[in-house]
PDB file with one MODEL, atoms N, CA, C and O in Angstrom:
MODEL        1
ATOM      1  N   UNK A   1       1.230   2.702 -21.298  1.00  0.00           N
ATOM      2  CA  UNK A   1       0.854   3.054 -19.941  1.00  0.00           C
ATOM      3  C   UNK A   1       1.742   2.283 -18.965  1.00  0.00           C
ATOM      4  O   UNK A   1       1.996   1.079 -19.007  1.00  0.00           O
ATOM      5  N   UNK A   2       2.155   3.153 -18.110  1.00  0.00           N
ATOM      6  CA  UNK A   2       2.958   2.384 -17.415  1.00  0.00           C
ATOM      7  C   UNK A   2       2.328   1.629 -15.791  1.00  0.00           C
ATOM      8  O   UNK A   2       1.270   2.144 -15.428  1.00  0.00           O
ATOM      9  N   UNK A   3       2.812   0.642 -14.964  1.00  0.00           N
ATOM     10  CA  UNK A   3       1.888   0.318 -13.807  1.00  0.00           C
ATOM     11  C   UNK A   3       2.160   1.013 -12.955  1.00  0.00           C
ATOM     12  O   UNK A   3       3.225   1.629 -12.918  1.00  0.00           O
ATOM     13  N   UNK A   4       1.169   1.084 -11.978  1.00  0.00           N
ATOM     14  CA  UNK A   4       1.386   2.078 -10.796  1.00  0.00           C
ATOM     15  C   UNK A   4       1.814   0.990  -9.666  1.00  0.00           C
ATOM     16  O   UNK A   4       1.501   1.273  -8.509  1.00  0.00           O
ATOM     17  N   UNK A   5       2.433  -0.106  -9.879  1.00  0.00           N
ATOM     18  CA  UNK A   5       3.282  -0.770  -8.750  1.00  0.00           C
ATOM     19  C   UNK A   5       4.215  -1.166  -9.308  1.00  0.00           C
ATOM     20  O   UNK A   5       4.084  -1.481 -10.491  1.00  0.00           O
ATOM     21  N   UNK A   6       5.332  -1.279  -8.742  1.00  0.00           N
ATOM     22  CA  UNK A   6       6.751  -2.039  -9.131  1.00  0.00           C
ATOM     23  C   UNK A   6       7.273  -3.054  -8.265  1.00  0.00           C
ATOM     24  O   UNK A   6       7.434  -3.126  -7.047  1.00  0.00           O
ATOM     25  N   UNK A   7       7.503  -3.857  -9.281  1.00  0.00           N
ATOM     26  CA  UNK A   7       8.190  -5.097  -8.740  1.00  0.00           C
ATOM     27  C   UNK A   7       9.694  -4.537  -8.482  1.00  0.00           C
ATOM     28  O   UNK A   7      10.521  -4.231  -9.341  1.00  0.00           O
ATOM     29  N   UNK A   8       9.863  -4.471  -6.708  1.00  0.00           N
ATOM     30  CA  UNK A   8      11.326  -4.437  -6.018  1.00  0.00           C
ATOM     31  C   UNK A   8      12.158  -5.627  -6.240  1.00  0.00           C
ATOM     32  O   UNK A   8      13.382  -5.718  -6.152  1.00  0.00           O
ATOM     33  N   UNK A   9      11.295  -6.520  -6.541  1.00  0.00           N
ATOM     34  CA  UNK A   9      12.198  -8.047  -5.925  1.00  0.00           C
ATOM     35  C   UNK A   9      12.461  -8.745  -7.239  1.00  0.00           C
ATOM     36  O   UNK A   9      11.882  -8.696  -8.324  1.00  0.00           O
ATOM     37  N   UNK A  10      13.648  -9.496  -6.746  1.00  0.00           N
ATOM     38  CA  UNK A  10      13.746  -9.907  -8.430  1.00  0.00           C
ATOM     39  C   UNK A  10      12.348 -11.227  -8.636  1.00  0.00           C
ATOM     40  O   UNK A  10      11.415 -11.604  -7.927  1.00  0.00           O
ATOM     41  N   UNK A  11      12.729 -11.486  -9.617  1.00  0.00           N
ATOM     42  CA  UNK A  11      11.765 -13.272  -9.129  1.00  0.00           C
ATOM     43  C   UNK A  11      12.080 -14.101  -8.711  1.00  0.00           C
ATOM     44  O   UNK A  11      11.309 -14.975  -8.314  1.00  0.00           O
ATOM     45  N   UNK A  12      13.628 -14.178  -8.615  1.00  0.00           N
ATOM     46  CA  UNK A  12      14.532 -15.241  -7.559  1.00  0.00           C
ATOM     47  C   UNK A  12      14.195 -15.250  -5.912  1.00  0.00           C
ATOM     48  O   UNK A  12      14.254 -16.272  -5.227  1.00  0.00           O
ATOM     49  N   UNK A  13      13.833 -13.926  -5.407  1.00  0.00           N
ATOM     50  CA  UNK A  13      13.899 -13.723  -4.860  1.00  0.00           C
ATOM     51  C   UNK A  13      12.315 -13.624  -4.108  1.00  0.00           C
ATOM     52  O   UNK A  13      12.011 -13.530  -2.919  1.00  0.00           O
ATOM     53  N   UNK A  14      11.781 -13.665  -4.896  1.00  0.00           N
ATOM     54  CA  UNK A  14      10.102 -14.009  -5.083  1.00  0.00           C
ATOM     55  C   UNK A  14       9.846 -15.250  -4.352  1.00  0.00           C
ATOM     56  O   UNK A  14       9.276 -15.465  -3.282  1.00  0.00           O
ATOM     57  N   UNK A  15      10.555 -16.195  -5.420  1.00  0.00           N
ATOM     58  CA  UNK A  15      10.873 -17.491  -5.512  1.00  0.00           C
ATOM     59  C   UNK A  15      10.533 -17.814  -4.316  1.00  0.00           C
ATOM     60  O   UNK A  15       9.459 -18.179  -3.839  1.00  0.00           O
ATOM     61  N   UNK A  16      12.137 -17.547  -3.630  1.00  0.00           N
ATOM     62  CA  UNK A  16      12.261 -17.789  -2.289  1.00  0.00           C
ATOM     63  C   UNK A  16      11.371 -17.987  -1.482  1.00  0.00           C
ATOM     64  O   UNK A  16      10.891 -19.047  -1.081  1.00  0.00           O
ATOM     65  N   UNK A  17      10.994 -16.291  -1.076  1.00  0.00           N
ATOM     66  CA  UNK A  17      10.056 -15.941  -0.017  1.00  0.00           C
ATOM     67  C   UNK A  17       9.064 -17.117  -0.105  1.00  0.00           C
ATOM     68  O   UNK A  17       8.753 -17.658   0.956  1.00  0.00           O
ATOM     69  N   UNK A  18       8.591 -17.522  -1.137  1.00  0.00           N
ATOM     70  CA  UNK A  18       7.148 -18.653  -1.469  1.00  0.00           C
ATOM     71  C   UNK A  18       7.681 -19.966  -0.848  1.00  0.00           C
ATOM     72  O   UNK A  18       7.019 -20.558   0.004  1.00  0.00           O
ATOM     73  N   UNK A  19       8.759 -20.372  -1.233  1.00  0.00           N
ATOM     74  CA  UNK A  19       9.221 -21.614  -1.024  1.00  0.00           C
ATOM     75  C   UNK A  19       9.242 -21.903   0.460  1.00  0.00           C
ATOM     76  O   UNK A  19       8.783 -22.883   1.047  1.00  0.00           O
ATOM     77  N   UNK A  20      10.215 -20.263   1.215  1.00  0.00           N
ATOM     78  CA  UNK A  20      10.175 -19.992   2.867  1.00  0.00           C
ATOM     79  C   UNK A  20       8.619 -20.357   3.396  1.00  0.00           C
ATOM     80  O   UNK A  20       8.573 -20.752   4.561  1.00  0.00           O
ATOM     81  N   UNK A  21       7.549 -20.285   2.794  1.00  0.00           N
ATOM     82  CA  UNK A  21       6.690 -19.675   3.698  1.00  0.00           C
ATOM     83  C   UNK A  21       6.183 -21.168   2.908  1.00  0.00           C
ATOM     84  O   UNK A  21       4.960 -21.218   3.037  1.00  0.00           O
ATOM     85  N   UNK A  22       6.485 -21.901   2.450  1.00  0.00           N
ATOM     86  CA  UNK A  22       5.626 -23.357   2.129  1.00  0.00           C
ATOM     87  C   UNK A  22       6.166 -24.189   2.908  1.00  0.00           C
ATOM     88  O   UNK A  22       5.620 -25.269   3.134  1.00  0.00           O
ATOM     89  N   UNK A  23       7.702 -23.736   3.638  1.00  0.00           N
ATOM     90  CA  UNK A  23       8.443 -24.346   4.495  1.00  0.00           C
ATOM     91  C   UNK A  23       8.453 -24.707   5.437  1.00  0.00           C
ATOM     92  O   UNK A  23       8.774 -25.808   5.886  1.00  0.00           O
ATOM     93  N   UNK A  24       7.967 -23.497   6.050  1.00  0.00           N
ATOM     94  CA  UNK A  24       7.726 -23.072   7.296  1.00  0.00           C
ATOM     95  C   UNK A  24       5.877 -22.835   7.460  1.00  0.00           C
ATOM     96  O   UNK A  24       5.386 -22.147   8.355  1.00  0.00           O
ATOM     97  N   UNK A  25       5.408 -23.256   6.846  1.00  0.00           N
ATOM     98  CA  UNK A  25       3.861 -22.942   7.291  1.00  0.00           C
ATOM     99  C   UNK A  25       3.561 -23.761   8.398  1.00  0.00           C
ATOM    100  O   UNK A  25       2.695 -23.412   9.201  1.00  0.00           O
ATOM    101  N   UNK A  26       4.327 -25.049   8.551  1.00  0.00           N
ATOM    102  CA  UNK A  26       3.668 -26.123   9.842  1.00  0.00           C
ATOM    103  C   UNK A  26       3.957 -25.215  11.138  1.00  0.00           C
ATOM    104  O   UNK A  26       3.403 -25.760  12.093  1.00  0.00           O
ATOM    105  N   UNK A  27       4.541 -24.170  11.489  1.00  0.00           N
ATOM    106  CA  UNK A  27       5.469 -24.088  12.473  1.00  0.00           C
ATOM    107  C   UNK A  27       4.543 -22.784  12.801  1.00  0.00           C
ATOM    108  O   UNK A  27       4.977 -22.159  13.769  1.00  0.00           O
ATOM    109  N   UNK A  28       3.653 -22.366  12.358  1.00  0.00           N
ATOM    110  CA  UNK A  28       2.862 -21.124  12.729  1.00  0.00           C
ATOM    111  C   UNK A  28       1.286 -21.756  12.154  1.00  0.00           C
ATOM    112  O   UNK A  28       1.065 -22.561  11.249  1.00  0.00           O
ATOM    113  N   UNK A  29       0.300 -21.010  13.107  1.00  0.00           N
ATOM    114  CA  UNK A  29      -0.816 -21.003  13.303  1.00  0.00           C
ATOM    115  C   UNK A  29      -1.639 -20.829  11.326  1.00  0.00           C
ATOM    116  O   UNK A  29      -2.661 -21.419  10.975  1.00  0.00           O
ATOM    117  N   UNK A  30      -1.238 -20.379  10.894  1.00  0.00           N
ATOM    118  CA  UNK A  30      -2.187 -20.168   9.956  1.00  0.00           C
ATOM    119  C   UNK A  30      -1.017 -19.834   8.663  1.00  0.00           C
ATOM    120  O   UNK A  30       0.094 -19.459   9.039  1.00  0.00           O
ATOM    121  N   UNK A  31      -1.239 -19.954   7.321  1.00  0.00           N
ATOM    122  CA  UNK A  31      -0.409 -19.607   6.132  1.00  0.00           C
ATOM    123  C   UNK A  31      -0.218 -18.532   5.750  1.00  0.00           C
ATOM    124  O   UNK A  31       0.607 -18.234   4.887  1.00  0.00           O
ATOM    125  N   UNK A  32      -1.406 -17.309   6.693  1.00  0.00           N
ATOM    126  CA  UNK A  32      -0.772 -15.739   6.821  1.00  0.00           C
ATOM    127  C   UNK A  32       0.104 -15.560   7.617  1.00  0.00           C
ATOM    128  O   UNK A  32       0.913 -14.656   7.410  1.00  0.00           O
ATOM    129  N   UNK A  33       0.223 -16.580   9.052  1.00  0.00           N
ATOM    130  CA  UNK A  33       0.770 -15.806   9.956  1.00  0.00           C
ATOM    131  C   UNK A  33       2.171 -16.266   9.545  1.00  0.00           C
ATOM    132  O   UNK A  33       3.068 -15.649  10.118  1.00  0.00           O
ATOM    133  N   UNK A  34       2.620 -17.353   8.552  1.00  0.00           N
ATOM    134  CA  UNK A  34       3.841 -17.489   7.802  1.00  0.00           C
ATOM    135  C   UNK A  34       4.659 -16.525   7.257  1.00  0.00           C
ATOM    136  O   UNK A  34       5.785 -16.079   7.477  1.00  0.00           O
ATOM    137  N   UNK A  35       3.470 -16.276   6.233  1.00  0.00           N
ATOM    138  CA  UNK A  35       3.761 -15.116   5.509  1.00  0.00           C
ATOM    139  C   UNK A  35       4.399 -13.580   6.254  1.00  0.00           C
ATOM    140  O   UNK A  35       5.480 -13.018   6.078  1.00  0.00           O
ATOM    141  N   UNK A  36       3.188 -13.205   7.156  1.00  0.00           N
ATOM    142  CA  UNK A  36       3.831 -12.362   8.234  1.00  0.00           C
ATOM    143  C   UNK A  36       4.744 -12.492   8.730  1.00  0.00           C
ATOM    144  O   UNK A  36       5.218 -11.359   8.815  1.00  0.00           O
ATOM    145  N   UNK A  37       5.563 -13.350   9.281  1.00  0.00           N
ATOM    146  CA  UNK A  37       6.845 -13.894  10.059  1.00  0.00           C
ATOM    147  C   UNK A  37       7.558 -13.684   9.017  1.00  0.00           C
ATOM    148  O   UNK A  37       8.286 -12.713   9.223  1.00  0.00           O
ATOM    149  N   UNK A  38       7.764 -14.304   7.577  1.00  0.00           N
ATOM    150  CA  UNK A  38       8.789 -14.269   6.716  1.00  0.00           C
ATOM    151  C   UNK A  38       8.914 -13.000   5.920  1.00  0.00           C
ATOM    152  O   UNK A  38       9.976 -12.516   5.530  1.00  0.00           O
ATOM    153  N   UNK A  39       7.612 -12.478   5.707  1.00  0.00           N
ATOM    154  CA  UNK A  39       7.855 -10.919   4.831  1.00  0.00           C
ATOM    155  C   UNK A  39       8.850  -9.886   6.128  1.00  0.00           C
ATOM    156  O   UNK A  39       9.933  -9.402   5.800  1.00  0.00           O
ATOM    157  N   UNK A  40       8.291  -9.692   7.509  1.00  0.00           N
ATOM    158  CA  UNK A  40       9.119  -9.398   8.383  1.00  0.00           C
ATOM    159  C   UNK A  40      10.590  -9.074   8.317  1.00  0.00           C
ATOM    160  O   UNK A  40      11.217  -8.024   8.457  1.00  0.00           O
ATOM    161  N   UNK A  41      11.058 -10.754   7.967  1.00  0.00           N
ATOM    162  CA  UNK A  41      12.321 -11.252   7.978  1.00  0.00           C
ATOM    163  C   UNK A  41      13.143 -10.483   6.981  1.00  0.00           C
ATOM    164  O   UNK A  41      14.134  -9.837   7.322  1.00  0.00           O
ATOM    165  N   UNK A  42      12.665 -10.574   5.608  1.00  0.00           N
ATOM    166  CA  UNK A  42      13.171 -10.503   4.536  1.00  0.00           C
ATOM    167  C   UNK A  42      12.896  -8.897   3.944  1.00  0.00           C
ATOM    168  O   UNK A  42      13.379  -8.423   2.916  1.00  0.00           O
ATOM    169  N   UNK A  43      12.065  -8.286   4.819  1.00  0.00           N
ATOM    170  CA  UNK A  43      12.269  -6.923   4.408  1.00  0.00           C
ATOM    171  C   UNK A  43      11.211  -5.911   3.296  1.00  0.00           C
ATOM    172  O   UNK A  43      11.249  -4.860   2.655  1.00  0.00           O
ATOM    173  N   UNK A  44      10.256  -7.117   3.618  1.00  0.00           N
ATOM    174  CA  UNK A  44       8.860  -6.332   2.668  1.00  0.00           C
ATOM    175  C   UNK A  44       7.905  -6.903   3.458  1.00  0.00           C
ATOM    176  O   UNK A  44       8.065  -7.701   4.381  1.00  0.00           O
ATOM    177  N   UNK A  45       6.625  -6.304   2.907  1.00  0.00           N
ATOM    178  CA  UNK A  45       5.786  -6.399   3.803  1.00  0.00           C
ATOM    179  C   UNK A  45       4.401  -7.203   3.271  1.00  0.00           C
ATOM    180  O   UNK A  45       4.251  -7.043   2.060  1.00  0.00           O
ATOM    181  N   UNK A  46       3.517  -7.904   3.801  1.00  0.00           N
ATOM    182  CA  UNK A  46       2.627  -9.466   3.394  1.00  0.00           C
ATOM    183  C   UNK A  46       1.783  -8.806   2.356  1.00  0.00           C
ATOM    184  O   UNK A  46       0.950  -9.461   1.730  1.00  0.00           O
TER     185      UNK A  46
ENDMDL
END
C-alpha cells in the first residue's frame, strides 16, 4: 500500500527548516508563529 502523502523535501532539508525555526523562535511571538515565518520563506507550508 502505498501513502497518500509524500515527502517533497529531502531530510536535509527537513533538517534545516527545524534547526531555522529553533533559531529563530526568540525573535517571534510564539514557536508557530516561527514556523509560519520560516515555512513562508522556504516554500512549503506549516
Amino acid at each position: 500500500m502505498t501513502s497518500k502523502t509524500t515527502n517533497k523535501f529531502s531530510p536535509e532539508v527537513r533538517a534545516r527548516a527545524v534547526r531555522m525555526v529553533l533559531d529563530h523562535e526568540a525573535e517571534h511571538p510564539s514557536r508557530w508563529a516561527a514556523i509560519m515565518s520560516i515555512s513562508g520563506k522556504i516554500g512549503c507550508t506549516a
